[in-house]
C-alpha positions, 0 to 999 in steps of 0.5 A: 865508178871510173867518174866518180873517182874522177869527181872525187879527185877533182874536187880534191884538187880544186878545194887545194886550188881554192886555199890557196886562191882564197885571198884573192877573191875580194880584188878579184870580184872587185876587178871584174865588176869594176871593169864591167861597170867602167867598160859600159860606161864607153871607156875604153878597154886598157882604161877600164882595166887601168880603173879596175887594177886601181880599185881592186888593190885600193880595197885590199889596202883599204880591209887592211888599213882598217885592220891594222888601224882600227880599235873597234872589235865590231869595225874589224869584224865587218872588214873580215866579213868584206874579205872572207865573204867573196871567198867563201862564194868562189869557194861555193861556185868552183865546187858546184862547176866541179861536181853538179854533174857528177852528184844527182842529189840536189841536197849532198851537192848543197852541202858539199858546196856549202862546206867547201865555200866554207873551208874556203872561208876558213882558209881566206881569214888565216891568209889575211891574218897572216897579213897582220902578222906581217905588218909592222906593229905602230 
């Protein structure tokens, strides 16, 4: 009883942690994977994080450059696809890290995940929307 309370509270706790993380999974994914490549390339560490630090916040700037400027519905669509996806897949691993050892049942596991990557999702759009609001209005 004790572990699955306790299993309970940590997936509270942890989808509190991915709402509000949601908006930093696209820099995030895009820093790391950066990083490894320019890494394997023989570059050094602080110069593989300097290139890594540039292009995660270059994809930000450019999701919301494309937002604010864009007038074509489906070329905003597909920038808020960019930035929604990256969280609705941490939002996925952090639940699963959390609870498959704690739910034997493949399939409820599968829906928890997949409802916390979504709620995850959900939760990365209203942040980036709150970038537009913020944004002045040309």
């Amino acid at each position: 009883m004790t572990l699955i309370l306790l299993a309970i509270m940590l997936t509270a706790i942890a989808c509190v942690i991915g709402w509000y993380l949601a908006v930093y999974a696209l820099p995030v994914m895009v820093f790391v994977e950066t990083f490894s490549f320019v890494h394997a390339t023989e570059a050094g560490f602080l110069l593989s994080a300097l290139v890594a630090a540039t292009v995660a916040l270059l994809s930000v700037g450019l999701v919301l450059a494309v937002l604010l400027k864009a007038r074509n519905p489906i070329l905003c669509l597909l920038a808020r696809a960019v930035f929604v996806i990256p969280a609705m897949i941490a939002g996925y691993a952090l639940i699963h890290g959390v609870t498959h050892e704690a739910i034997e049942s493949a399939i409820a596991l599968k829906l928890l995940c997949g409802t916390a990557g979504l709620i995850t999702g959900i939760a990365a759009l209203i942040n980036l929307n709150g970038f537009g609001e913020l944004a002045p209005q040309v």
